[in-house]
C-alpha positions in Angstrom: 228.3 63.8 -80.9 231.9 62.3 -81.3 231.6 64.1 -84.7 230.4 67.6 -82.9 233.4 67.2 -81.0 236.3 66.7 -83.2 235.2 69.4 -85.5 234.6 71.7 -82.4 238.3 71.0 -81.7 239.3 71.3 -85.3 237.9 75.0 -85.6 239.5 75.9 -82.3 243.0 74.8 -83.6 242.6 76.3 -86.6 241.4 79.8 -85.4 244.2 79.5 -82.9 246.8 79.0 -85.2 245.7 82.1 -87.0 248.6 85.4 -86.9 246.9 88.0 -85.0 246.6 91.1 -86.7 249.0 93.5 -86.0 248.8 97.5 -85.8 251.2 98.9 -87.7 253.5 101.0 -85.7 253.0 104.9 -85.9 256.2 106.5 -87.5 257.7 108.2 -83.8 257.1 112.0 -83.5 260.4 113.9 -83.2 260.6 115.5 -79.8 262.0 118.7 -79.4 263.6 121.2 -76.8 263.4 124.7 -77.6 265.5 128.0 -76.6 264.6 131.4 -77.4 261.6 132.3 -79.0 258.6 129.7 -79.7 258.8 129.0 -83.0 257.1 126.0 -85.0 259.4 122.9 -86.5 256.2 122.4 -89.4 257.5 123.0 -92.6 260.9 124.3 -92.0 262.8 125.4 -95.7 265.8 123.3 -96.3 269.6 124.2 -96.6 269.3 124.5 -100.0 266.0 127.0 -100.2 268.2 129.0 -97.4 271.1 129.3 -100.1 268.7 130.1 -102.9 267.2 133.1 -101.3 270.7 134.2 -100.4 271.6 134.3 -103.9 269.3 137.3 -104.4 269.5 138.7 -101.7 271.9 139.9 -99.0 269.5 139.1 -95.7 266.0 137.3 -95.4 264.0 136.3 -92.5 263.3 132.9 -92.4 262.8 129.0 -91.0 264.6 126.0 -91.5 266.2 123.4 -90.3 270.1 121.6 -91.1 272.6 119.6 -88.7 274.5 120.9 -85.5 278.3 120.4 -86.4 280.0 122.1 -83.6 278.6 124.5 -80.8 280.7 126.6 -78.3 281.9 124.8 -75.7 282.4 127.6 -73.6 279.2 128.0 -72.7 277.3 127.5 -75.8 276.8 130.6 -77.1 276.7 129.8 -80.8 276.9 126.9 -83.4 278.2 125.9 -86.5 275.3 124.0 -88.8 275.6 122.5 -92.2 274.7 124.5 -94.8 274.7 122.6 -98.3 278.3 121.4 -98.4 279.5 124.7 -96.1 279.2 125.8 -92.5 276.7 128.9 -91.7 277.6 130.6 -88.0 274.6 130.9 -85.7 274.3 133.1 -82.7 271.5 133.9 -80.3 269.6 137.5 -80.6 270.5 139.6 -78.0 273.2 137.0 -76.1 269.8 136.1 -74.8 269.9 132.1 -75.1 272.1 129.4 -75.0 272.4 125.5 -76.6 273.7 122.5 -74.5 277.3 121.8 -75.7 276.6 118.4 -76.5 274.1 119.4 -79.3 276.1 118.6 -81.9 275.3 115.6 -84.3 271.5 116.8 -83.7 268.8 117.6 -85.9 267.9 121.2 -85.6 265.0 124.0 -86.7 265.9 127.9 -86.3 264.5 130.9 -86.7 265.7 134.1 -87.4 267.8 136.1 -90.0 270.6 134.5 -92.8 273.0 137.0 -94.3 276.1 137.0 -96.0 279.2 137.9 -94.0 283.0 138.5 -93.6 284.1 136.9 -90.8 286.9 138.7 -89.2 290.2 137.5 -88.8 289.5 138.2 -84.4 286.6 136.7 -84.6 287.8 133.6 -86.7 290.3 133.0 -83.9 287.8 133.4 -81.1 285.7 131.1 -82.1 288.8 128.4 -82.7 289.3 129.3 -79.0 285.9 128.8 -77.6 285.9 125.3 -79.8 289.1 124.4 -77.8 291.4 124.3 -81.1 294.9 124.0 -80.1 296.8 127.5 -80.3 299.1 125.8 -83.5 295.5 126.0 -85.3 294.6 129.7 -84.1 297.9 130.8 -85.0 297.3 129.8 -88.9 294.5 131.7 -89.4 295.1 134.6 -90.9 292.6 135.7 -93.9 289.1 136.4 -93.3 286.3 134.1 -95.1 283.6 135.2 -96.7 280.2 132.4 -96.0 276.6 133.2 -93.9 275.5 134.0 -90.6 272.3 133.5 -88.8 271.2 135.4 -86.1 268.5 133.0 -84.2 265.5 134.5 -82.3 264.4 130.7 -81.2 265.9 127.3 -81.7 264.4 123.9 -81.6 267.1 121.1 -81.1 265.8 117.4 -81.7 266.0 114.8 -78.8 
């Protein structure tokens, strides 16, 4: 009985000294907050597909996704977002949707329409306005660049 005992005890310890098995933690689902139009963050093309189907062509309708660098901070009414190793302008169809002005840094998916543009000198300062640029920096612009536009018909920033 002493015998039943001491291995009962033994087994205990033993099995009690065993790691639990742990669950693996599921990778965190990105959690968004939209603007505009639904639209679906699944699959969105990347900077560099956006570039490659501007490179035959002067407009296409598409999704993707890229990096918030800078957005109005007048009252959000468009955004810069990285684009390869340059900026592309977004703006909101129809004026009809704004972003928070503390998206930048954020993950984001868009759709809508990329094109090729000249931005115009009036614009160029505008939008150094709206981004609070001091007027030394508005004052030294004075050609206008030739890069991409989006026009967005919905926008999906990540939380």
């Amino acid at each position: 009985m002493r015998a039943f005992f001491f291995f009962s005890a033994l087994a205990a310890a033993l099995f009690a000294c065993q790691p639990k098995a742990t669950e693996s933690p599921l990778p965190a689902t990105p959690v968004y907050t939209y603007f505009g139009d639904s639209i679906s963050v699944e699959n969105p093309l990347s900077s560099q597909a956006v570039l490659d189907s501007l490179s035959v062509r002067d407009s296409v309708e598409l999704t993707f996704s890229s990096t918030i660098t800078e957005v109005c901070q007048a009252k959000g009414c468009w955004m810069d977002i990285q684009l390869g190793d340059q900026l592309m302008m977004v703006k909101f169809w129809d004026y009809g949707f704004f972003v928070p002005k503390d998206a930048a840094g954020r993950a984001v998916v868009m759709k809508g329409w990329a094109k090729k543009t000249t931005s115009s000198v009036e614009w160029l300062k505008h939008k150094a306005q709206d981004a609070g640029a001091s007027q030394d920096s508005i004052d030294k612009i004075t050609e206008p660049t030739i890069g991409y536009d989006f026009m967005a018909t919905g926008v999906a920033i990540q939380q």
